[in-house]
C-alpha positions as CSV (number, residue, x, y, z in Angstrom):
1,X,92.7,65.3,69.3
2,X,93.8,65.6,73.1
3,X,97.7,65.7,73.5
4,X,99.4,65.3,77.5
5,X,103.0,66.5,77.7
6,X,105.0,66.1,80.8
7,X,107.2,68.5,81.9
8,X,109.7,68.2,84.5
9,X,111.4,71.7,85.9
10,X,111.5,73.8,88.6
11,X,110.6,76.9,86.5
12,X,106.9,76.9,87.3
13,X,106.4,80.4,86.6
14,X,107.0,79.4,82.6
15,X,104.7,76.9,82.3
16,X,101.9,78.6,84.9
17,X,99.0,79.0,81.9
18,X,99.7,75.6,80.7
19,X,99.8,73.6,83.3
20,X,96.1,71.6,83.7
21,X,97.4,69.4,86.6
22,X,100.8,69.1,88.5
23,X,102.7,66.4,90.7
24,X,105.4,67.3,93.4
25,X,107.9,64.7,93.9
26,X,110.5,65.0,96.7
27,X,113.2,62.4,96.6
28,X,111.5,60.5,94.7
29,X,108.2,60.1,96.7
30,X,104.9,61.9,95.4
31,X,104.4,65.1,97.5
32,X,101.3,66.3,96.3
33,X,99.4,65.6,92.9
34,X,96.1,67.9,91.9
35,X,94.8,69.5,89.5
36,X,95.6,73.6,88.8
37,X,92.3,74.6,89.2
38,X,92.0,72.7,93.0
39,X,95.1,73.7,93.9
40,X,94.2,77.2,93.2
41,X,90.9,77.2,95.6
42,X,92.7,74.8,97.9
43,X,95.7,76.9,98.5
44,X,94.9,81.0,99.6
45,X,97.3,83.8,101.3
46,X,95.8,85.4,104.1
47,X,97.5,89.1,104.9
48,X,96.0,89.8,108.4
49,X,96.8,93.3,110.3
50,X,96.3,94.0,113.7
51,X,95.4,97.1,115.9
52,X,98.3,95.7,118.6
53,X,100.2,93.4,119.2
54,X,99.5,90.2,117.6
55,X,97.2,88.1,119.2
56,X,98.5,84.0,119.5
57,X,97.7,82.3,116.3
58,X,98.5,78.7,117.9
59,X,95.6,77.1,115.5
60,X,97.9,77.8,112.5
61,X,101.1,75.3,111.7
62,X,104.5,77.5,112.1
63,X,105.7,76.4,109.2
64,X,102.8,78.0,107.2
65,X,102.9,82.0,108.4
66,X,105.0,84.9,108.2
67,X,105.1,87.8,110.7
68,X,106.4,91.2,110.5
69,X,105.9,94.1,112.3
70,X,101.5,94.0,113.5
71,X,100.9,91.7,109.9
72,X,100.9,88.3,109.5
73,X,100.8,86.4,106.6
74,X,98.8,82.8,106.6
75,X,98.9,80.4,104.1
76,X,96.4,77.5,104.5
77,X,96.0,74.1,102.8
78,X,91.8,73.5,102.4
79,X,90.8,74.8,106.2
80,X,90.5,78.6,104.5
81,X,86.9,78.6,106.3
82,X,88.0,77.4,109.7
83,X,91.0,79.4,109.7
84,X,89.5,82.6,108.3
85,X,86.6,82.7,110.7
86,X,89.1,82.5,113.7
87,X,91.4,85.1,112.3
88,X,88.4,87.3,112.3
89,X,87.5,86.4,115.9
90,X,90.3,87.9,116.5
91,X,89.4,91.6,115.8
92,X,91.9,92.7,112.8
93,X,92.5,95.8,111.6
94,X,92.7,94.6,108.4
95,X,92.2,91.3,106.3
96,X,93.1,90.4,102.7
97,X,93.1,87.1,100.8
98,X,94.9,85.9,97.5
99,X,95.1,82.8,95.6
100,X,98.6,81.1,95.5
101,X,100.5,80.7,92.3
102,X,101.5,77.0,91.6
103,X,105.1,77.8,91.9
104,X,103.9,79.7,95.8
105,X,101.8,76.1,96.2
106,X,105.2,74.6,95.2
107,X,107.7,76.2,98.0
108,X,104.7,75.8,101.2
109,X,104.7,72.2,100.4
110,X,108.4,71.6,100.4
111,X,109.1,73.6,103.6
């Protein structure tokens, strides 16, 4: 028959393949709760490169990009469409998506 553990930790990496769905609580008050697979299309990286200097991204929360140099990394939280399409408005050099790990979906949503 069907079995549900629960497993409380911080070492997401360990239980990445076996997780089906997850919960973040943050002193004591549910975060976010979704299943692996959502989270997964949900949640993308985008590594954007730019001919120049980079352009302003003020359509993407602070707390959610990285800069160094002419590249930018994005994470976005389900507006990957809306975002992306802007981004490439933009005229990069160069554009790259990945998917998040849960323990990656773990650390954007607690900043």
């Amino acid at each position: 028959g069907r079995r549900t553990v629960f497993v409380s930790t911080h070492l997401i990496t360990e239980f990445e393949g076996l997780i089906d769905e997850f919960t973040i609580i943050d002193n004591g008050k549910e975060v976010l709760h979704l299943g692996s697979d959502d989270a997964r299309s949900k949640y993308k990286k985008i590594r954007v490169r730019f001919p120049g200097s980079i352009p302003a991204l003020d359509f993407v929360p602070a707390g959610t990009m990285r800069q160094q140099g002419r590249e930018v990394e994005i994470v976005v939280n389900g507006n990957f469409d809306a975002v992306l399409s802007r981004i490439k408005s933009l005229a990069p050099e160069d554009v790259a998506i990945e998917g998040l790990t849960l323990e990656e979906i773990f650390i954007s949503t607690l900043k």
